[in-house]
FIBADREN-444916 format. One record per residue: residue in one letter; x, y, z of N, C-alpha, C in turn. Coordinates in steps of 0.02 Angstrom, whole numbers, plus 50000, padded with zeros to 5 digits. Layout:
% residues N
aXYZXYZXYZ
...
//
This chain:
% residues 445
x533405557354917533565550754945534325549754946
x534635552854894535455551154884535675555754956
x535535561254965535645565055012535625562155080
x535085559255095535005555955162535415550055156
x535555546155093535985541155121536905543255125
x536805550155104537565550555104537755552855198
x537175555555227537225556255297537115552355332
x537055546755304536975538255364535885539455398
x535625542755343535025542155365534605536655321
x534975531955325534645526755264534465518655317
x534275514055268534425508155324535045505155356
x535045503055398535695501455419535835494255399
x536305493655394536685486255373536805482355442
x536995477255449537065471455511537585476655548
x538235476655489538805477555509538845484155534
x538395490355507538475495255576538085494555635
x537535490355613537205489355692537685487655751
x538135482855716538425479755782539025484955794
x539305490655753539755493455760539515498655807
x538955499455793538855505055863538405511555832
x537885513755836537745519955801537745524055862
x537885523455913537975529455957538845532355934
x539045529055946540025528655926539905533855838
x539555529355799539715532555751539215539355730
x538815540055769538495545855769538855551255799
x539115549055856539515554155890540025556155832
x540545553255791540855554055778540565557855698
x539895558455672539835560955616539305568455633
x539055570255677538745573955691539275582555741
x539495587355682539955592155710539565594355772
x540015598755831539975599555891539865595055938
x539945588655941539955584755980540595584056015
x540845590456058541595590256070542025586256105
x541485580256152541835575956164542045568856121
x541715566956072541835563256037542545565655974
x542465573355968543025575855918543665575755951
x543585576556041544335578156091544365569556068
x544115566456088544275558456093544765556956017
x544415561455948544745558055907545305560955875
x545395566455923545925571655919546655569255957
x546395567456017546855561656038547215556856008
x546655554456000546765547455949547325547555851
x547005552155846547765554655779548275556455801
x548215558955883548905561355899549345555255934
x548855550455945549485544855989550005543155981
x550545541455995551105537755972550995532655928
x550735530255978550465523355950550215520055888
x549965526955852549765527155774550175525055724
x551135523655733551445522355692551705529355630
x552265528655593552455534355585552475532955520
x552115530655480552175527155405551945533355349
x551785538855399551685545155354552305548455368
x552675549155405553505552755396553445555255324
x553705551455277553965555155228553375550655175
x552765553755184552165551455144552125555455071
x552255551255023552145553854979551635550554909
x550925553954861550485549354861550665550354791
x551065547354766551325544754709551605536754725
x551745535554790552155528754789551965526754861
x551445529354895551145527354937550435521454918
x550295517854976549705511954936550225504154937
x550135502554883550445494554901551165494254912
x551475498154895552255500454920552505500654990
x551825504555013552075505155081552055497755141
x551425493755106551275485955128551635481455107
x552035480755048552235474455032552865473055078
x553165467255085553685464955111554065458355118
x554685456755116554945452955082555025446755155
x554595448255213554585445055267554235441555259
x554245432255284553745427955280553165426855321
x552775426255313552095426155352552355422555423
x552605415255408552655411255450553555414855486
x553305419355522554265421455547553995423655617
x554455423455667554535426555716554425434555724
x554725435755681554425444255687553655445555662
x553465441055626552565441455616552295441255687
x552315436955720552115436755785552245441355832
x552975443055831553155450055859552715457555835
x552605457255771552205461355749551365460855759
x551225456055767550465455555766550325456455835
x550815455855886550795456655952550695463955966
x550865467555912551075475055928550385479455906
x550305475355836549715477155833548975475555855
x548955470855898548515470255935548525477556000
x549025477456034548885485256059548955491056047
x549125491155989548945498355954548195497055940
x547675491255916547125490755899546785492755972
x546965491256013546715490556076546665500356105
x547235504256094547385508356117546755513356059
x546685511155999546195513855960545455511855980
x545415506256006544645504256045544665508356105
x545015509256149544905515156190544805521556190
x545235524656148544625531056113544145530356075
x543835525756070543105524256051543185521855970
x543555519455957543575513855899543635519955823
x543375516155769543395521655715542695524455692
x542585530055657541725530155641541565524855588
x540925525555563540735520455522540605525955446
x540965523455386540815525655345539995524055302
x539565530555283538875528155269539205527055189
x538645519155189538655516955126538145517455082
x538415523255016537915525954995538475523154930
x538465531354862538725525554820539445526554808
x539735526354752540525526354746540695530554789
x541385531654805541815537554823542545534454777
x542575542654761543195541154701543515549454709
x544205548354678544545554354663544105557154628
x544245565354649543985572554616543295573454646
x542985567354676542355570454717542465573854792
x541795577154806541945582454831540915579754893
x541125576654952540695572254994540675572555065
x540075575055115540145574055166540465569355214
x540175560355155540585553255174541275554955181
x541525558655138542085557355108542595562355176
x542365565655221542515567755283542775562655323
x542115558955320542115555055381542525549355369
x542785548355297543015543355267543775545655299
x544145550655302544625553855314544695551755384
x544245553655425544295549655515544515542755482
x544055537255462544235532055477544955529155444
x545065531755407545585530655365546405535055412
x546185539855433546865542955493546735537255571
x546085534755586546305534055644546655525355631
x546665521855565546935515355557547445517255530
x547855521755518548545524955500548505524855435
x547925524055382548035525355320548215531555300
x547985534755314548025541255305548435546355343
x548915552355330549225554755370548975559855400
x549055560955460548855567455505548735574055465
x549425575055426549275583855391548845583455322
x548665576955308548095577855252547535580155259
x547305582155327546775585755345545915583255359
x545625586155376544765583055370544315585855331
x544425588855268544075591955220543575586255203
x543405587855152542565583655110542945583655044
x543365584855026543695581154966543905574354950
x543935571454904544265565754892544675565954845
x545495568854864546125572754833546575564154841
x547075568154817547775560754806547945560254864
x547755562454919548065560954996547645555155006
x546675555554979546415549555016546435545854959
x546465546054898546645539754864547305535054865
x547835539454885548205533854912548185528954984
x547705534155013547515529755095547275524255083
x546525524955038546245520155031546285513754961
x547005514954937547305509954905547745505454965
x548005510655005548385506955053548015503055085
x547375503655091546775501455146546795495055099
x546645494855031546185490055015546785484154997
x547485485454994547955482654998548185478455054
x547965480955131548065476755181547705473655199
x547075476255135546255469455139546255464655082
x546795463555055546825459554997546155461354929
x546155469754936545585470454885546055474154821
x545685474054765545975477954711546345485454728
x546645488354732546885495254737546895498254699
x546205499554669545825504954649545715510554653
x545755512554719545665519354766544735520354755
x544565516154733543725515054734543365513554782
x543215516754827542675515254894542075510454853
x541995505554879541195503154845541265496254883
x540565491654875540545488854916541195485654955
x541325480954932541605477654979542165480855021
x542285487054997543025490655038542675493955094
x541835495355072541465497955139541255492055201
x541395487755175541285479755202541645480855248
x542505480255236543025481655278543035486455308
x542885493555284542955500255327542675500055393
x542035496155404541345495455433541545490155502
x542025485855500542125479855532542575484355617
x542115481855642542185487855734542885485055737
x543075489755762544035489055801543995482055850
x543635480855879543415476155934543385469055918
x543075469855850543125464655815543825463355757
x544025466655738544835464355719545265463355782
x545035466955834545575463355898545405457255906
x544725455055888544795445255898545095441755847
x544835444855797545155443255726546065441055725
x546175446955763547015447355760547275441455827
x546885441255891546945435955924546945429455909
x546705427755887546285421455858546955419655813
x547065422755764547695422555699548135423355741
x548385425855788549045426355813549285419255867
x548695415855882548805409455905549055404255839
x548625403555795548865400755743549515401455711
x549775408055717550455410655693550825407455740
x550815407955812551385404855875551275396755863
x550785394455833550935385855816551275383655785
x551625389055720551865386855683552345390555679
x552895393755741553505398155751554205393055752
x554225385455766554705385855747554965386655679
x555915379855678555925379555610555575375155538
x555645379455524555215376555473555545374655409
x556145373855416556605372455352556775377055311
x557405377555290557845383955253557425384855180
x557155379355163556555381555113555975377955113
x555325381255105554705378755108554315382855080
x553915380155076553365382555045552445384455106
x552205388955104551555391655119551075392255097
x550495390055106549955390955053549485393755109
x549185398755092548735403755137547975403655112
x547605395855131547115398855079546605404655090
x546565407455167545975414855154546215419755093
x546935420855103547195425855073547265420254978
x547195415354976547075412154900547885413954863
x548305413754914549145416554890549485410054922
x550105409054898550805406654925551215410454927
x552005407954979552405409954972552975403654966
x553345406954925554065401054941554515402954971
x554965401355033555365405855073555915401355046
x556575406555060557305403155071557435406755116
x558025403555174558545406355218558205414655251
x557425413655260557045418055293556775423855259
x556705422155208556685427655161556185424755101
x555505429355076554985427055033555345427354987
x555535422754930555795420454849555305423854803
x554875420754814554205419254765553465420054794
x553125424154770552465424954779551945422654741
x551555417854755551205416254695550395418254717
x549955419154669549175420954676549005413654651
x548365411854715548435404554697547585404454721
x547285396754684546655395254672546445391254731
x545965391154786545815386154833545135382854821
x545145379654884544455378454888543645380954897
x543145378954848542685384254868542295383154941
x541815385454952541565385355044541325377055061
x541155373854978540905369655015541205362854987
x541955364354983542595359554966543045363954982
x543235362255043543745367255073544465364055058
x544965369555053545545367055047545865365055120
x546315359455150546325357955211546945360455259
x546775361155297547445362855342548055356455357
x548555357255339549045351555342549755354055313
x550225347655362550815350155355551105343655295
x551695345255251551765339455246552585341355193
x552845336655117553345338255108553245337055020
x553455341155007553345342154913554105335054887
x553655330154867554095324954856554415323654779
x553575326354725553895323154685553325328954632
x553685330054587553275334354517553045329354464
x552465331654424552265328054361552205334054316
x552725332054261552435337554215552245333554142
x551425338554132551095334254074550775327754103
x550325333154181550305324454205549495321954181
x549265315054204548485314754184548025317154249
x547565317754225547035319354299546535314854306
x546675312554354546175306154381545465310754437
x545035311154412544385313554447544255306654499
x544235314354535544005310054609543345308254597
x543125301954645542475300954660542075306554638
x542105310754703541675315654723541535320454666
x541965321054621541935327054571541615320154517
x541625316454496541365310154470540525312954463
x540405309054532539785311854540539535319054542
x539605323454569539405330354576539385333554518
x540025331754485540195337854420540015332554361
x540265327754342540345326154275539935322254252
x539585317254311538965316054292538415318354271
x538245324154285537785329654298538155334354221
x538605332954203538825335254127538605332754094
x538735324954106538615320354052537875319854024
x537255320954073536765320754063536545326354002
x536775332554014536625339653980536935336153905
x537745333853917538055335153837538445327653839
x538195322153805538465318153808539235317653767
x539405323753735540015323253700540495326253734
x540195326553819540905331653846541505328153855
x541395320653871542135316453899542465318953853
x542345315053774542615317253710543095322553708
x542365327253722542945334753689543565338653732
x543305333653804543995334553865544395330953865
x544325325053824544945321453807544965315553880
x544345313653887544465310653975544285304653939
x544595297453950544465291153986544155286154029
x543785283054029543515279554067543765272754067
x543945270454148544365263754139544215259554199
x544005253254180543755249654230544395247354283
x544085242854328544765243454375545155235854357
x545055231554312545545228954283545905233054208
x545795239454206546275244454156545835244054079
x545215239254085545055238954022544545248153998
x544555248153946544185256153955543625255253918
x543135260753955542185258753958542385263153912
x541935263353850541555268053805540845272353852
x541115277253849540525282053868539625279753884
x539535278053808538845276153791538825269553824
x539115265953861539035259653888538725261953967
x538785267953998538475269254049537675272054044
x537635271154101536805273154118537075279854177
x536875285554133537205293254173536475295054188
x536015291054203535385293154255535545291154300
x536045285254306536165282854397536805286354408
x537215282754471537855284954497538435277454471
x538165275454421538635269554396539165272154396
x539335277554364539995278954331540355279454393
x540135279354443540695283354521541095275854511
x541015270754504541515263454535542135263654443
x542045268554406542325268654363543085273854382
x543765271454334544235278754333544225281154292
x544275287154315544025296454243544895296754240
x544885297254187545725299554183545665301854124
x545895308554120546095314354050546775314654033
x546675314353968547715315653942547885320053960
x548645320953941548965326753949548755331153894
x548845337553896548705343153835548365349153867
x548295352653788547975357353828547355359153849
x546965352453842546225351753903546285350153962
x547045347353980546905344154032546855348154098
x546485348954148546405350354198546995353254242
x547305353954226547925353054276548725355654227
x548325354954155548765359454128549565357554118
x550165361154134550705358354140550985352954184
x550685356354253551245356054289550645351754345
x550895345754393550675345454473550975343554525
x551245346754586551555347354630551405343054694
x551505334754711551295332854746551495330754821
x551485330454860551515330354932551025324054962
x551455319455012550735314555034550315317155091
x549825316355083549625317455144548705315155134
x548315316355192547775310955195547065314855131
x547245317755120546775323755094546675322455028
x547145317454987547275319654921547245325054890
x547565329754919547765337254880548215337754869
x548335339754807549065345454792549015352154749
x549565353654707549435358754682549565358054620
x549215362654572549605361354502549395368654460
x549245368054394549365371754340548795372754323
x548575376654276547715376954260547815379554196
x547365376854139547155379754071546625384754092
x546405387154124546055394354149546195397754181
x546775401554162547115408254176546825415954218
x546275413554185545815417754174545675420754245
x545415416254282545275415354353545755419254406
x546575419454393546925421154434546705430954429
x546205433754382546265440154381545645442154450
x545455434354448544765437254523544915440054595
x544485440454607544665443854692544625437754719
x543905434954730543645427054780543945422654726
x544515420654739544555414054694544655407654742
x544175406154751543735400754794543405398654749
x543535393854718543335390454644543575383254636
x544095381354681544105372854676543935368354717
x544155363054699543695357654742544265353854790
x544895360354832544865357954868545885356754875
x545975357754795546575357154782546975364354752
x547375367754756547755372554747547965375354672
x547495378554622548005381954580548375386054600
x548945386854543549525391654566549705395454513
x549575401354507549845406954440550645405954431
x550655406854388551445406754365551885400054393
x551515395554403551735388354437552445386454412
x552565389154318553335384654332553795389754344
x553765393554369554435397954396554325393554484
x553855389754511553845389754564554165380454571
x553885378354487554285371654501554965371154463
x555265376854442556105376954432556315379654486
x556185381154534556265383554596556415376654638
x555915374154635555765366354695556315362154671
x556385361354581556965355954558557675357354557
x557615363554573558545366354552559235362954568
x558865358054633559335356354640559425347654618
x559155346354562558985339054524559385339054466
x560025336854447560445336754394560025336154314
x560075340054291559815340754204559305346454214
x558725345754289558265348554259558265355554249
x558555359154219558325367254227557805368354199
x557595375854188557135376754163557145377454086
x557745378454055557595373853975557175369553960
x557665363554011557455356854010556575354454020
x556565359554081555795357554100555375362354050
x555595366054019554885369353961554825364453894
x555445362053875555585358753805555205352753825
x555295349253887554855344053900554095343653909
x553915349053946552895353353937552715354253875
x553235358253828553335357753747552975352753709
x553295346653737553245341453706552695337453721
x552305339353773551595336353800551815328153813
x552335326453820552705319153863552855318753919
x552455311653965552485312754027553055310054062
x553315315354108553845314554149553725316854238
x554235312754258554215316554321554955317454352
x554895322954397555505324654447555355323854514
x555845317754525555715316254615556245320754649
x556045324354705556505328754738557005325154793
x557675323854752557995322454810557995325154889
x557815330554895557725335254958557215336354971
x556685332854981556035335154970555955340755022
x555385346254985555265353855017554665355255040
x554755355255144554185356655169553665360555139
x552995356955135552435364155132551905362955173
x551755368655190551105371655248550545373255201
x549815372055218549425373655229549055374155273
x549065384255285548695388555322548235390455314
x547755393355376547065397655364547195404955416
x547595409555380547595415755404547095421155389
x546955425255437546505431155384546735435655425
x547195436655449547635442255499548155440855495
x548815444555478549365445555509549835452555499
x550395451755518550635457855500551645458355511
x551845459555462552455459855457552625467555493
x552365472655471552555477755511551935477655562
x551945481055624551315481355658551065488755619
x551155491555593550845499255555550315497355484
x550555491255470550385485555405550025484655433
x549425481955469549195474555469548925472355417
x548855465755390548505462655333547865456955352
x547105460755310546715456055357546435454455307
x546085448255284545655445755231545075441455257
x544595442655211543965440555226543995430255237
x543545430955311543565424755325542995419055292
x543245418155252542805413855201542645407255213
x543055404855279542855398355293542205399455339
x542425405255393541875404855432542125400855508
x542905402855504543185399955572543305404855627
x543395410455616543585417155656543085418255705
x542285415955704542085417055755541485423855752
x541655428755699540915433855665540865434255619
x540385434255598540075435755554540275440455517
x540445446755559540775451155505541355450155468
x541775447055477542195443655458542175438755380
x541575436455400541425435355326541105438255281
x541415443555228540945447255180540965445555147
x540995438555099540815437355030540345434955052
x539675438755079538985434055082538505435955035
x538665437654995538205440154939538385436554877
x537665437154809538015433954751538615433354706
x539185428854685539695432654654539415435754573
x539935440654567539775444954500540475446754471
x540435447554425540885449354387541205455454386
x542005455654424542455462854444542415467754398
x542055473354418542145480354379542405484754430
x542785489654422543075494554469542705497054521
x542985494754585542585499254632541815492054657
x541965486754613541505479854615541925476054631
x542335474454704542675467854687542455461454714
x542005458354692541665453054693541685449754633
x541685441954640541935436254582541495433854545
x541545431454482540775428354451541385420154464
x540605415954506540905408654495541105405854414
x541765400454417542055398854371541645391454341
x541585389854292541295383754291541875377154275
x542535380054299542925374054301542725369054362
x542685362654328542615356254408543395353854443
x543765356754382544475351754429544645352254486
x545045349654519545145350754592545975356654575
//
């Protein structure tokens, strides 16, 4: 049985149905010499990009993708333009084969897949031309397919397993809409955008902070889950709280904490949260009836410390959504792949390098100042004399070099296929070569 599924004689998945099993049969079945001239061509085009020149698989993989260019720039667009017809010029020799998903592929194995893995990986430029089409899986294709899983926002592992076969699998045809679709969104937002601002990307669950055209700061950041989305909007980072309180929304009121309260009536307590009527007087817990929705006309407000929700730091901006961004006492979370875990509002890893950044230019505050004050769990705030544009985007395509492209799974479900969205399965907990999320049971936003 392992045998037949390593030759694609197993069931088929959605995602090669729609990719084609004539295409990818042709392309896995030897002597089929017109499908091999087609992909013989196809490694030889120009058009493939030259990112193997001086390939070497010690420092090839995320090295060769990262870049200090901002998502939101003129040359992204210039680039995604480019790579739309190089994608195009690869759909005309008949797209890439489909890798069969059977089980791992890892360095030192030795796999028929692992052939065919070599096509798909040379004809999307991971891989370089003189690494050859053997059935090995040597340091030529583990750095391909770190590079691969790098411009898919997956772990770089060099671990084939599900979800990198998710991506391998997704037809050329369909990242050309993918990349269409995102490259309109990119030209909406080409002009200026101010000598500094800020980006929040939630497919990709990252920010950036730009200065004078150039990425500062990268942060890995927490969004919304599918069914509290984080929102698209422009707006201007006005004012910081550090050590601030967290006022629960309605919605998390009801959904989350009510539905706590019932299980453990000592949770307000041990979170340190408040209940306060709306002339400021404060309800004792046990004064509600948590079988109804009483508590929603009540305010939830938690101290500062280290229960509070929100942690150090929160970064606020007006706008109609009540979102912003802040800090999190669950760290923990930033090590996931899907971190699609809030309700809607933005954690941010390493947040105060990103708010001594925003204040620098506010007399006293450096970052002494602002740790000795988090230190001290006393609430303060910094209003930004200059206040600093920020964007929130929904990209799952772009590309700073066109040889790069960077595509991430569409988790909202706006792109238009299906394939596009692969976190459709249960989340689980990341083991190598597993990168799928176990849900968090934090409620904060």
């Amino acid at each position: 049985m392992q045998n037949e599924k390593r030759h694609g004689i197993h069931r088929l998945s959605r995602r090669q149905f729609f990719a084609g099993a004539a295409i990818a049969g042709a392309a896995l079945v030897p002597g089929v010499a017109a499908a091999q001239e087609a992909l013989d061509d196809l490694l030889q085009a120009p058009r493939r990009g030259n990112w193997d020149d001086d390939f070497d698989t010690r420092s090839s993989g995320v090295a060769q993708v990262a870049s200090s260019q901002p998502i939101f720039s003129q040359n992204t667009v210039t680039s995604l333009s480019q790579a739309i017809e190089n994608y195009r010029a690869i759909a005309a020799n008949g797209g890439w084969p489909n890798v069969p998903e059977g089980g791992k592929l890892k360095l030192g194995m030795q796999d028929p897949a692992v052939g065919v893995l070599r096509q798909r990986l040379a004809v999307s430029g991971d891989l370089p031309r003189s690494a050859g089409m053997s059935e090995a899986f040597d340091s030529y294709v583990d750095a391909a397919v770190k590079r691969f899983q790098t411009r898919h926002g997956l772990p770089a592992d060099g671990v084939v397993a599900e979800m990198t076969y998710k991506a391998l699998n997704v037809p050329v045809d369909v990242r050309i809409g993918q990349m269409q679709t995102n490259l309109v969104r990119l030209q909406s937002m080409n002009g200026f955008l101010g000598q500094r601002f800020v980006m929040v990307n939630a497919p990709a669950a990252a920010l950036e902070a730009v200065e004078n055209g150039r990425v500062v700061q990268r942060h890995i950041a927490i969004v919304g889950k599918i069914d509290r989305q984080t929102p698209i909007l422009n707006s201007k980072i006005t004012n910081l709280n550090l050590n601030p309180y967290w006022h629960a929304p309605a919605s998390i009121v009801e959904k989350d904490i009510i539905p706590l309260m019932r299980k453990d009536p000592t949770y307000l307590a041990r979170n340190e949260i408040k209940i306060f009527a709306g002339n400021g007087q404060e309800i004792p817990p046990e004064s509600i009836d948590w079988n109804t929705n009483e508590a929603v006309k009540y305010l939830f407000r938690q101290e500062p410390g280290k229960n509070n929700a929100m942690a150090s730091v929160k970064i606020n901006f007006p706008n109609q959504f009540n979102t912003y961004m802040h800090d999190t006492p669950q760290q923990s979370l930033f090590s996931k792949l899907m971190r699609f875990d809030s309700s809607g509002c933005v954690r941010v890893q390493n947040v105060r390098d990103l708010v001594v950044w925003l204040a620098r230019d506010e007399p006293g505050w450096d970052r002494q100042h602002i740790e000795r004050v988090i230190a001290a769990r006393t609430r303060e705030d910094i209003n930004l004399t200059n206040p600093v544009p920020v964007y929130f985007t929904y990209l799952t395509a772009w590309a700073t070099d066109p040889n790069a492209v960077q595509f991430r799974d569409d988790i909202y479900h706006r792109d238009g296929s299906e394939l596009l969205a692969m976190n459709d399965s249960a989340p689980r907990a990341y083991q190598p070569g597993e990168q799928v999320q176990t849900q968090a049971s934090d409620m904060a936003n």
